[in-house]
C-alpha positions as CSV (number, residue, x, y, z in Angstrom):
1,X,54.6,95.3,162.6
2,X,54.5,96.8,166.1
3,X,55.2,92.6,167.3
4,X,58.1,92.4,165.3
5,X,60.1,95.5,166.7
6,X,59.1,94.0,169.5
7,X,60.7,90.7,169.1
8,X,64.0,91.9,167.5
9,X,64.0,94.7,170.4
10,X,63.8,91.5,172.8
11,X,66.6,89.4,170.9
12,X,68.6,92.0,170.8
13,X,69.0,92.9,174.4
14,X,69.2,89.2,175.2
15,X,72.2,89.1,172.8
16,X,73.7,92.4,175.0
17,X,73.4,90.4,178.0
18,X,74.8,87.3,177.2
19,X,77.9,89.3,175.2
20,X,78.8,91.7,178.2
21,X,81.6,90.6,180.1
22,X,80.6,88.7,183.7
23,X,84.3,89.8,185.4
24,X,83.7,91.9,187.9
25,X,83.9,90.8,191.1
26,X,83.1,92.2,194.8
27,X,86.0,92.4,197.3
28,X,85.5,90.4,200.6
29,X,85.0,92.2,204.0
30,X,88.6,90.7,205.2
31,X,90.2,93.0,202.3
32,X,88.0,96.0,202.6
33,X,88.6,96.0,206.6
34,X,92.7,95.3,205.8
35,X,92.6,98.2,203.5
36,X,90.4,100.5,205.5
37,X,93.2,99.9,208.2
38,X,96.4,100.6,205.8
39,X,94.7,103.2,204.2
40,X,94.5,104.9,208.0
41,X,98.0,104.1,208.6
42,X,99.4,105.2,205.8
43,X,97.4,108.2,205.6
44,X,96.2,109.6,208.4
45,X,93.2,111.8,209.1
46,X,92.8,114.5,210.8
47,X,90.3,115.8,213.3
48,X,88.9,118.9,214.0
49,X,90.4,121.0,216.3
50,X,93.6,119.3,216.9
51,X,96.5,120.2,214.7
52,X,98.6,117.7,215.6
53,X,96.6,114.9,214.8
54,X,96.4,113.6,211.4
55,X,98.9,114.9,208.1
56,X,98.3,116.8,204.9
57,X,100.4,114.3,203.3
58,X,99.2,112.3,200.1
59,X,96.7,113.9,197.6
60,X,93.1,112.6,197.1
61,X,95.0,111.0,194.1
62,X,97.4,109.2,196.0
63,X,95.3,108.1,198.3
64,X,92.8,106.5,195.6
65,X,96.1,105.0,194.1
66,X,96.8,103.7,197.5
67,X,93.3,101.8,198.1
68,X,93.3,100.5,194.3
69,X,97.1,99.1,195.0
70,X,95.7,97.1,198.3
71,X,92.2,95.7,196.8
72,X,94.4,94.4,193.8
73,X,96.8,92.4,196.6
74,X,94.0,91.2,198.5
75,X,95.0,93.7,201.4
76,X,98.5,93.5,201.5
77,X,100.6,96.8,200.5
78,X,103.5,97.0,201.3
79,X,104.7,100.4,203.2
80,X,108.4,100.7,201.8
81,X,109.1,103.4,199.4
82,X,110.5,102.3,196.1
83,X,113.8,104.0,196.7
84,X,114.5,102.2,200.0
85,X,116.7,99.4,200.2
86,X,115.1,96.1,201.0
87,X,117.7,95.3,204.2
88,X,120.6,97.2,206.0
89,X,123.1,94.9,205.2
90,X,126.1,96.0,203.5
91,X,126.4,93.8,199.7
92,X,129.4,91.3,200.3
């Protein structure tokens, strides 16, 4: 009896595996370094014992928002706010 659990306990997690979804995928260095750098742009930090370095701007939320936005295009984010125009040039 013990076998046959064992056997069906073996089957089964071989059916798991081959049923669990294989799309996950690592990011590359390029897009982590890319990011790392807009991420430091865009949000600044700030250091100890100088107030003027750095902002308080953008919540931890924001921030995580920001990073997921720039790993999902490969490192490019663009900076504009939504509510900017896209050029200064008056509509014809």
């Amino acid at each position: 009896m013990p076998a046959k659990n064992l056997r069906t306990l073996v089957g089964l997690a071989g059916v798991l595996t081959l049923a669990a979804p294989a799309t996950a995928s690592a990011i590359t260095a390029e897009v982590a370094r890319a990011c790392d750098a807009a991420l430091a742009k865009a949000f600044p930090p700030r250091q100890i014992g100088n107030p003027a370095a750095g902002s308080a701007k953008g919540t931890a939320k924001d921030r995580r928002e920001y990073l997921q936005k720039c790993i999902a295009n490969n490192g490019k984010v663009d900076d504009v706010p939504a509510d900017a125009p896209k050029d200064n040039k008056p509509a014809k």
